[in-house]
C-alpha positions as CSV (number, residue, x, y, z in Angstrom):
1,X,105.5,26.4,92.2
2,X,107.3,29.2,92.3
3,X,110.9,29.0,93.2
4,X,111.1,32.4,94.7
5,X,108.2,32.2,96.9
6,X,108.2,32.3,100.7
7,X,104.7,31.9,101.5
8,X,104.4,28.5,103.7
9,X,103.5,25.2,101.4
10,X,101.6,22.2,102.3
11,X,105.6,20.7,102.2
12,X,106.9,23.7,104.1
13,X,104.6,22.5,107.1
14,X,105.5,18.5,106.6
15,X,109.5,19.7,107.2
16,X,108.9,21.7,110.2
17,X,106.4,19.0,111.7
18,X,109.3,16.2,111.0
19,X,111.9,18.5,112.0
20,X,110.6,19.9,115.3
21,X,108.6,16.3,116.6
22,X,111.9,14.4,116.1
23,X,114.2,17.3,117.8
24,X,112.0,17.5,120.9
25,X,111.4,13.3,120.9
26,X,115.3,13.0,121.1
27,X,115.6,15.5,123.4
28,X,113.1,14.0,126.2
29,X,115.0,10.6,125.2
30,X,118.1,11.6,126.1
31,X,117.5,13.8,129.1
32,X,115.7,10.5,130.4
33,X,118.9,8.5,129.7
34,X,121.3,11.3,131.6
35,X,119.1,11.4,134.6
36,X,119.2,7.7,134.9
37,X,123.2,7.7,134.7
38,X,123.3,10.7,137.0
39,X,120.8,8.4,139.5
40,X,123.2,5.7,139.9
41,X,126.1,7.9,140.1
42,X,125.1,9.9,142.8
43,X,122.6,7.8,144.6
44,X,125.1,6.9,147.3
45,X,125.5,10.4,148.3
46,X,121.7,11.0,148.7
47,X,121.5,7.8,150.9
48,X,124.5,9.0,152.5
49,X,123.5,12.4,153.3
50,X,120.0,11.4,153.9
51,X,118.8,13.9,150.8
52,X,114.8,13.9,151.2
53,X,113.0,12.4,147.6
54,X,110.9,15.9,147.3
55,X,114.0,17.7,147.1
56,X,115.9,15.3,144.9
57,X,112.9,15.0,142.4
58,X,112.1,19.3,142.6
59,X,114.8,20.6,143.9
60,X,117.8,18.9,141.9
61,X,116.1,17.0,139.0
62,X,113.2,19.5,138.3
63,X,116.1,22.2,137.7
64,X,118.2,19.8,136.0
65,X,116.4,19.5,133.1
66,X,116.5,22.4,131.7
67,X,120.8,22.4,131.9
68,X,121.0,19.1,130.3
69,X,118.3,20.1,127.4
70,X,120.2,23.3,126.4
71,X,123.8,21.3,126.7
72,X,122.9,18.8,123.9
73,X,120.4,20.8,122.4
74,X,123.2,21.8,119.3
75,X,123.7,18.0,119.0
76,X,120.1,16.7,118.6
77,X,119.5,19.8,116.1
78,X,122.0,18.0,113.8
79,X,121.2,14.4,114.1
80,X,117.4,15.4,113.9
81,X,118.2,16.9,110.8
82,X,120.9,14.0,109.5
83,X,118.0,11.2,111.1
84,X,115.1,12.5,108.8
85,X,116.6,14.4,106.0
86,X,118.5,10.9,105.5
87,X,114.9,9.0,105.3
88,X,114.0,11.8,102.8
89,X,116.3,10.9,101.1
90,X,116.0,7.2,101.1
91,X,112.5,7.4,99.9
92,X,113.5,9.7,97.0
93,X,111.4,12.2,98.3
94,X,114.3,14.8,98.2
95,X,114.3,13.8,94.4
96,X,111.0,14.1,94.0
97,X,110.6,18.0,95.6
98,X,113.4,19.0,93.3
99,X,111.8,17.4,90.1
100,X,108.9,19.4,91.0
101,X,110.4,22.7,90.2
102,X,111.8,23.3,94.0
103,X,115.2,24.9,94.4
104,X,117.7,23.6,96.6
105,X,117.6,26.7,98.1
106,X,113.8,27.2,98.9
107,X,114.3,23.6,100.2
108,X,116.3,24.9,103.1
109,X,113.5,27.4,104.1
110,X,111.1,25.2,106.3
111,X,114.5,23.7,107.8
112,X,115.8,27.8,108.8
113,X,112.5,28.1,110.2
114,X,113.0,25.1,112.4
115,X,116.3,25.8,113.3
116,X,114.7,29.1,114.6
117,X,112.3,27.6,117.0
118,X,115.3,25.6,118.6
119,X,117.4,28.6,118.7
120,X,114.4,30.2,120.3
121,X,114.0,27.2,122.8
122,X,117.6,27.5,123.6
123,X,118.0,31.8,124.1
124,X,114.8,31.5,126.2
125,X,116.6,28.9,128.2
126,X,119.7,30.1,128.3
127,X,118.4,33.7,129.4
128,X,116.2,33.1,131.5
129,X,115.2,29.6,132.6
130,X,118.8,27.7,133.5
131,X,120.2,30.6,135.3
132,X,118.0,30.2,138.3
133,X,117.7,26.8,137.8
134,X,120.9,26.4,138.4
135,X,120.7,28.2,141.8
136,X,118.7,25.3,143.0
137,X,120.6,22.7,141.3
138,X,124.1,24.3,142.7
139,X,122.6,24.9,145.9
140,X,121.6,21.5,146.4
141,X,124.7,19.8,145.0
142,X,126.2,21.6,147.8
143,X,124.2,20.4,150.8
144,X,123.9,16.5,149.4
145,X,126.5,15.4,146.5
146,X,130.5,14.7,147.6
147,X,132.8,17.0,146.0
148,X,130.3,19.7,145.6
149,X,132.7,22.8,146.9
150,X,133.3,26.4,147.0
151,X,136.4,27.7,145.1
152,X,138.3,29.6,147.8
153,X,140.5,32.0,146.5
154,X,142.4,33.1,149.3
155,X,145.9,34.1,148.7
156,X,147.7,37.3,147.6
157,X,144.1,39.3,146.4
158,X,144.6,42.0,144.6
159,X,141.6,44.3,143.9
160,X,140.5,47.8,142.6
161,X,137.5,47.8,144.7
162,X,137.0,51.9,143.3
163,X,138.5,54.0,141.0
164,X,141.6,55.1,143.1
165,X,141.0,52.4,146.1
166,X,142.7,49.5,145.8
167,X,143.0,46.7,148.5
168,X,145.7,43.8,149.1
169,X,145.1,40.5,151.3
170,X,147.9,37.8,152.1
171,X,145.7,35.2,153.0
172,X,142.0,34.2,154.3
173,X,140.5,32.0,156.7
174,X,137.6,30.4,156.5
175,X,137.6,28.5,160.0
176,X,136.9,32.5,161.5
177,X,136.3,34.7,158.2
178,X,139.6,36.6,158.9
179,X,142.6,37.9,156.8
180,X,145.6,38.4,157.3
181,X,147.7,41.6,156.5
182,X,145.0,43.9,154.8
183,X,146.4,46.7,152.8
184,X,144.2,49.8,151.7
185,X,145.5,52.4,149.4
186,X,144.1,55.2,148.3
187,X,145.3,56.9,145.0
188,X,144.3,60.4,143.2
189,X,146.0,61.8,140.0
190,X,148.5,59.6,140.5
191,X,149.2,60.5,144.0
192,X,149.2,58.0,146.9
193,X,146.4,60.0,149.2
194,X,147.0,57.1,151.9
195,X,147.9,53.7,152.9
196,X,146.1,51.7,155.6
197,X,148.0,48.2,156.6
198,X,146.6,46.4,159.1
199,X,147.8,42.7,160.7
200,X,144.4,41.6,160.7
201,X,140.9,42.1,160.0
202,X,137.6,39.7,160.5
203,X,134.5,40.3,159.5
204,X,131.6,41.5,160.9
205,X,128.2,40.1,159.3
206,X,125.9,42.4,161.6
207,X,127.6,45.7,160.5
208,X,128.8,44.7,156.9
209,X,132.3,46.1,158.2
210,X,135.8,44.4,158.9
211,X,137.6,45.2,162.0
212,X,141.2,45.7,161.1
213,X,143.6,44.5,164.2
214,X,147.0,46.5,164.9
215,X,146.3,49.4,162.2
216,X,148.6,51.2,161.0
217,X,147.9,54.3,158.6
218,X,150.0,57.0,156.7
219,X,147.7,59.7,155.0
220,X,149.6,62.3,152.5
221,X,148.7,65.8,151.3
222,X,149.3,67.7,148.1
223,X,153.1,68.9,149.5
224,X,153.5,65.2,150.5
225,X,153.5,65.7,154.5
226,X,152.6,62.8,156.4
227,X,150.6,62.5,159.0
228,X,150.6,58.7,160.7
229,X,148.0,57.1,162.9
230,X,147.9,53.7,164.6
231,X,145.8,51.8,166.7
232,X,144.7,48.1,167.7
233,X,141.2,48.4,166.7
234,X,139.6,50.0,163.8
235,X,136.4,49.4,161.9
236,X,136.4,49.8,158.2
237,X,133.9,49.4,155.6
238,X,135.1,49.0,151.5
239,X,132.9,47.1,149.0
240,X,134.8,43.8,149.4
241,X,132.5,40.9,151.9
242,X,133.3,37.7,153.1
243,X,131.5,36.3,150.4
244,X,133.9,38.1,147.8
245,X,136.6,35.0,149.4
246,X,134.2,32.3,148.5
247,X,133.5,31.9,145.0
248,X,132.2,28.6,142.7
249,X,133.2,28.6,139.5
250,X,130.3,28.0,137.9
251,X,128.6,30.7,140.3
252,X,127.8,32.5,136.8
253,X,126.1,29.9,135.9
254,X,123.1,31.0,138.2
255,X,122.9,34.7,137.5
256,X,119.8,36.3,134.9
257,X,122.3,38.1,132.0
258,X,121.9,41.7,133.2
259,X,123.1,40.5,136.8
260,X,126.1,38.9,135.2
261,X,126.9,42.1,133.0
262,X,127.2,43.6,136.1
263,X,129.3,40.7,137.8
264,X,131.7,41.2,135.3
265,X,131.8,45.1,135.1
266,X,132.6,44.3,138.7
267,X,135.1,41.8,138.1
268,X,136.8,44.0,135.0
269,X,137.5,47.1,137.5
270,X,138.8,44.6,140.2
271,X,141.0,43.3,137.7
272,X,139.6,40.1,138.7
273,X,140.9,36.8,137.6
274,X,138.0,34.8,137.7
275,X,136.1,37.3,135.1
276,X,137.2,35.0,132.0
277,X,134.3,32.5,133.4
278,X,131.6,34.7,133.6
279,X,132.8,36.3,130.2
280,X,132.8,32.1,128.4
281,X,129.0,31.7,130.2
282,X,127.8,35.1,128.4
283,X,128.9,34.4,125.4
284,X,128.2,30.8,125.3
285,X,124.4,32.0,126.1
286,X,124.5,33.5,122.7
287,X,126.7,31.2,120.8
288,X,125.0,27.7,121.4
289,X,121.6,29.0,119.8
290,X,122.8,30.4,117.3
291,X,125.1,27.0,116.6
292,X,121.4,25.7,115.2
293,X,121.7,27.4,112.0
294,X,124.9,25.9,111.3
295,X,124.4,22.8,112.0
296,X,121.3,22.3,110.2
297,X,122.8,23.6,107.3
298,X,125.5,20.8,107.4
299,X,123.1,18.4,108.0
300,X,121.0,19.5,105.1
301,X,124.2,19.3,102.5
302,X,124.8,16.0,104.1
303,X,122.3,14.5,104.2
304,X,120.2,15.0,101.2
305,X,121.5,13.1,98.6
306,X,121.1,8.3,99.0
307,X,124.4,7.3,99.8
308,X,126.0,3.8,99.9
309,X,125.3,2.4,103.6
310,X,122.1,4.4,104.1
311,X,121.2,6.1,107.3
312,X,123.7,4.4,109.3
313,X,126.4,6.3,107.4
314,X,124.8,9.9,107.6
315,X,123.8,9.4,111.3
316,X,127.9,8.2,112.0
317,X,128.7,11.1,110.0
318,X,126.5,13.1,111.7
319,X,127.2,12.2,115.3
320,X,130.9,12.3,114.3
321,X,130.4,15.8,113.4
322,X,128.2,17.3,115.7
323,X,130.6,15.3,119.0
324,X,133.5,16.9,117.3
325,X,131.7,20.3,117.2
326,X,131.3,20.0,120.9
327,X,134.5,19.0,122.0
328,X,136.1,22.3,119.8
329,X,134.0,24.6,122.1
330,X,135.4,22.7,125.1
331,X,138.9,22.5,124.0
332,X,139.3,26.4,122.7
333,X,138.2,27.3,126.2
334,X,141.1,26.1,127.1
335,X,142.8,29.0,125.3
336,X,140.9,31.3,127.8
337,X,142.8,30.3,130.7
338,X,146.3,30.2,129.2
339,X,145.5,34.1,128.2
340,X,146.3,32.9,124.6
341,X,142.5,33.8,123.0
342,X,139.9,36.3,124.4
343,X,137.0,34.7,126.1
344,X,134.5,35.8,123.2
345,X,137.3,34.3,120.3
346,X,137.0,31.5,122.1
347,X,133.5,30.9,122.4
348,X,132.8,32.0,118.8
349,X,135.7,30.2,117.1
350,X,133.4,27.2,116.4
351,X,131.0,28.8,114.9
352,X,133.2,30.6,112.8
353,X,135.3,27.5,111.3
354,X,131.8,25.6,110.9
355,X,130.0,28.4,109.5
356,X,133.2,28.0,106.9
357,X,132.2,24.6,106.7
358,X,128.5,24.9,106.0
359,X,129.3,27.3,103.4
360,X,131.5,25.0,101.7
361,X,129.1,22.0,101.4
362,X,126.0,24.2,100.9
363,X,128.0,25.2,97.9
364,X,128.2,21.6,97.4
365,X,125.1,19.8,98.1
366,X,123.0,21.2,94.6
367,X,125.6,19.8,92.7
């Protein structure tokens, strides 16, 4: 057999089959053991607040599954390849394909190919499947589960809602959809054009507009005269809504990708705070599938060669691994909000340090 060949062998076919039935087994296994945990956690609030069972199964399950299949899919991609790589090796079959001329190298091919189909599985979800998904899960946590919320932010707002219009709010309530002091300003070349301040302005949902209360405006012209207007009613419309005051965190979580590119052009001009969250969910879209190479590749190394213990020592060594490699992605996002790494660092720098690890005990492993 031919060591440089990449045509598909009888054995190419046996590691995929292996690889792909025991990723998708431990998959279904686990989402089945989240959803129970997540039944009897939230079970009082859907008795509570009388949540119908069509909804709960379709509306909140249904669109659950996908979320909780792409969250541990990196895990299961390395203990499915620690689980039967390990028995591999415990047979001496690993032995046995290299004795037969096989490089350690062409070895790794079926496994790649595998790792493909979950990165695959995982894009496809991540792109396209969880985001509205999510809609109905959010949605739904909303109406039924305790503690589901809206993130207010409604203090000192500071937005570029244009180039050259910017707008300022004290505070906002939510009992009437009102804020209080609005600020407007208007600025070209450098040159404050004009500067609306108004006590108060609520919204109006039939016209899209706010009406500002007790306006007050100074306009300016090229020689810097000013001309003054006030009033006690005034209807204005700028490209900030009521529903620019309520925001979810996780609200990125429901948008297709080329929505959120836009959210977050949006947010970028605004100089909007909350842009680091939809910046961590693109980039995480992008990053977890792409995690499958890696960690096969570790589990590979690992696994391939008998060790003292057995499988119970490469599957400890394996969940050890793969539990840590989660936690780093949740821990440098931390970095995000302190300003001290970029969102995409961030969400890349695990993949980087265990891309530096794979190398090292690919390296390894032929020895």
């Amino acid at each position: 057999m031919s060591r440089l060949s990449l045509k598909p062998k009888i054995l190419d076919w046996y590691i995929i089959k292996k690889f792909i039935s025991t990723y998708l087994v431990s998959l279904l296994i686990v989402v089945a053991i989240v959803i129970i945990f997540d039944i009897s956690e939230k079970i009082d609030s859907f008795v509570e607040r009388e949540a119908p069972l069509h909804e709960i199964v379709f509306e909140y399950y249904l669109n659950f599954i996908p979320f909780i299949l792409n969250m541990f899919s990196p895990l299961f991609v390395f203990i499915t390849v620690i689980f039967f790589t390990s028995k591999l090796a415990g047979n001496s079959e690993i032995i046995a394909m290299l004795s037969s001329g096989i490089s350690f190298h062409r070895l790794l091919v079926p496994y790649m190919v595998s790792a493909a189909f979950a990165a695959v599985v995982s894009l496809t979800l991540g792109m396209y499947v969880i985001p509205p998904a999510n809609y109905h899960r959010l949605e739904f946590e909303q109406k039924y589960i305790k503690g589901a919320r809206f993130y207010n932010s409604n203090h000192n707002i500071h937005y570029q809602l244009e180039p050259g219009l910017f707008v300022y709010v004290e505070s906002f309530s939510s009992w009437n959809n009102s804020v209080n002091r609005l600020t407007l300003e208007s600025i070209e070349d450098n040159r404050l054009v004009s500067k609306m301040s108004a006590a108060s302005a609520v919204w109006n949902q039939e016209s899209g507009s706010w009406t500002c209360r007790n306006y007050f405006i100074r306009s300016y012209d090229e020689h810097g005269n000013e001309t003054i207007e006030t009033g006690a009613k005034k209807d204005t419309v700028i490209a900030l809504t009521v529903d620019d005051f309520y925001r979810r965190k996780n609200i990125v979580e429901t948008l297709p990708i080329k929505e959120l590119d836009e959210l977050i052009d949006l947010q970028n001009m605004r100089g909007d705070q909350m842009v680091v969250h939809a910046l961590i969910e693109k980039h995480t879209r992008i990053a977890t599938p792409f995690s499958a190479f890696i960690l096969t590749l570790i589990g590979v190394a690992l696994s391939s060669r008998k060790r003292r213990g057995g499988l119970g020592i490469n599957i400890g060594i394996g969940v050890a691994l793969s539990f840590s490699y989660i936690l780093f992605m949740k821990f440098s996002e931390m970095f995000v909000q302190t300003a001290t790494l970029q969102p995409w660092l961030a969400v890349w720098l695990p993949n980087i340090i265990y891309a530096i690890i794979a190398l090292f005990v690919y390296r390894m492993a032929p020895k």
